[in-house]
C-alpha positions in Angstrom: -21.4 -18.0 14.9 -20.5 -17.7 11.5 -17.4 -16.5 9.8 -18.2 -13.5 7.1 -16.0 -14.0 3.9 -13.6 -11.5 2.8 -15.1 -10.1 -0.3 -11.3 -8.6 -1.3 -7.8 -8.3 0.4 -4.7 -7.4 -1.3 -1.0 -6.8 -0.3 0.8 -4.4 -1.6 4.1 -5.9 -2.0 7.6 -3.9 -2.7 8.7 -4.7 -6.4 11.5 -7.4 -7.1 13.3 -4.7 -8.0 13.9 -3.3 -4.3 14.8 -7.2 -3.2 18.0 -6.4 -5.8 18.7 -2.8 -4.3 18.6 -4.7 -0.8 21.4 -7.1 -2.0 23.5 -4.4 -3.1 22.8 -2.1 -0.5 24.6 -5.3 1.6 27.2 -5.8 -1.1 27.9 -1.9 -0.4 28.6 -2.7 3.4 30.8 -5.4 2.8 32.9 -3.3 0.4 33.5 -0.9 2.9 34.6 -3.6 5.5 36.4 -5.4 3.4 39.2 -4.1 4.7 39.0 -4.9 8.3 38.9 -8.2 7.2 37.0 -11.6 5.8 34.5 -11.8 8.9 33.8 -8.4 9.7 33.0 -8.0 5.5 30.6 -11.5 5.3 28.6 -9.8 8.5 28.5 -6.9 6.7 27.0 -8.3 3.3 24.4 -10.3 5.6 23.5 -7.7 8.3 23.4 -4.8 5.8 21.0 -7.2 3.4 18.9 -8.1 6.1 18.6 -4.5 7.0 17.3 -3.7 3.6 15.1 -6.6 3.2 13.5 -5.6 6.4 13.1 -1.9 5.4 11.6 -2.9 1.7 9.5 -5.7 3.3 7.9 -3.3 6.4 7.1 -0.9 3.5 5.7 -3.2 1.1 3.6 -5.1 4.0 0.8 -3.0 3.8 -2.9 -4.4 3.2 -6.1 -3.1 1.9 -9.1 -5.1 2.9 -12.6 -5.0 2.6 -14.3 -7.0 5.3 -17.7 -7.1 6.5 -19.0 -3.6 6.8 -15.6 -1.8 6.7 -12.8 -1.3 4.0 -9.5 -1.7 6.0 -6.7 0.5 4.2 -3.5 0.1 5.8 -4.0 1.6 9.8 -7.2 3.3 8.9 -10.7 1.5 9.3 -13.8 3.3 7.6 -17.1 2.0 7.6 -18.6 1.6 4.1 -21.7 3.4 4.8 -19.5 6.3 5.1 -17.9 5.7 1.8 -19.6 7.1 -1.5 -18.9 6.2 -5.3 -15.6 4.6 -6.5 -13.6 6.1 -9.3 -10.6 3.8 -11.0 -7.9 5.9 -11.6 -5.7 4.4 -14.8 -2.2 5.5 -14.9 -2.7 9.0 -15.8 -5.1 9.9 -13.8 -3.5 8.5 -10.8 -0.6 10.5 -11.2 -3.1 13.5 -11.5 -4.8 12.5 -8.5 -1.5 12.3 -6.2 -0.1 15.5 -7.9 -2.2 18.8 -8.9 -5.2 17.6 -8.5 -4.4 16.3 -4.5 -6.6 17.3 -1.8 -4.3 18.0 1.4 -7.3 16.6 3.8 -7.4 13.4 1.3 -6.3 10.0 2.9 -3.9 8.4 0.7 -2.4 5.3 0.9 0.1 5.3 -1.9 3.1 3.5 -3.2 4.1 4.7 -6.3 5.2 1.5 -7.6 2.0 1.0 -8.1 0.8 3.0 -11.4 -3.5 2.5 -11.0 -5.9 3.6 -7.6 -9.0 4.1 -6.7 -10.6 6.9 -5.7 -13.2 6.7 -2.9 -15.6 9.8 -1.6 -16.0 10.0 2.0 -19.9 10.9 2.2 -19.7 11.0 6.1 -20.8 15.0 7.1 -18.8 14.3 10.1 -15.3 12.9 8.9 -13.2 16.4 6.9 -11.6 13.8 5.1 -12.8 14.5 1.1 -11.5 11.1 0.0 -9.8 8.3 0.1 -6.3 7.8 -2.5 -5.6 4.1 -2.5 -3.1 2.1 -4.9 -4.1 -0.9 -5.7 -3.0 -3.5 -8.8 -6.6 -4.6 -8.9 -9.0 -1.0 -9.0 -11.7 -2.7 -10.3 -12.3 -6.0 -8.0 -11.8 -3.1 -5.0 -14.4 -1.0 -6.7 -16.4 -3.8 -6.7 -15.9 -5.1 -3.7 -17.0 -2.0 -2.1 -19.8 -1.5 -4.1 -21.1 -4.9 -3.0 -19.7 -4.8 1.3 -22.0 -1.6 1.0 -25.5 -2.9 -0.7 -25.0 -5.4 1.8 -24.6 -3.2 4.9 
């Protein structure tokens, strides 16, 4: 048996920024404890980080994938046969694309740290879903990526 390669995979990681916001969000709880004490405030700068850092980091932990015959997005699996033409969305027209222009039956996996997407019709007569919304730092390799899982399928 052998191993299909994974044409793309990306992770959309929380900005550094948020890894600062989780230290102060810590530095916060200490201050408030501060006064019960030295202890009670050094738990509170560590727990309250850690708290953070697991909040930023769950939300920053999801993955878009293309593999094999299906483009993973975060917990949704669609097979590229169902999928239609890309579109890469540049800064601008993402923002259109998750504002006025938004479809409420679209999919979209969005983080809007992230200032590009892709755009993916759904060509499936049986799925409602329009299309797929996905921010990604890389449009084009996806776009690609997709184009190629599909000529191969």
């Amino acid at each position: 048996m052998q191993l299909s390669a994974t044409p793309y995979e990306e992770r959309l990681t929380a900005p550094r920024s948020w890894w600062l916001v989780s230290f102060l969000v810590g530095l916060s709880l200490a201050l408030i404890l501060l006064p019960f004490g030295t202890l009670p405030m050094l738990v509170g700068l560590a727990g309250g980080t850690a708290a953070a850092a697991v909040v930023a980091s769950s939300y920053g932990s999801v993955r878009i994938r293309v593999a094999g015959d299906a483009l993973i997005a975060g917990d949704a699996r669609i097979p590229v046969r169902a999928l239609g033409e890309a579109q890469i969305l540049d800064r601008e027209e993402a923002r259109a694309w998750r504002t006025y222009k938004a479809d409420t039956r679209a999919f979209l996996l969005l983080r809007a740290y992230i200032p590009t997407a892709l755009r993916v019709e759904v060509t499936d007569p049986e799925d409602p879903t329009p299309y797929l919304y996905l921010s990604t730092r890389e449009p084009e390799r996806l776009a690609d990526a997709i184009r190629t899982a599909r000529a191969a399928a």
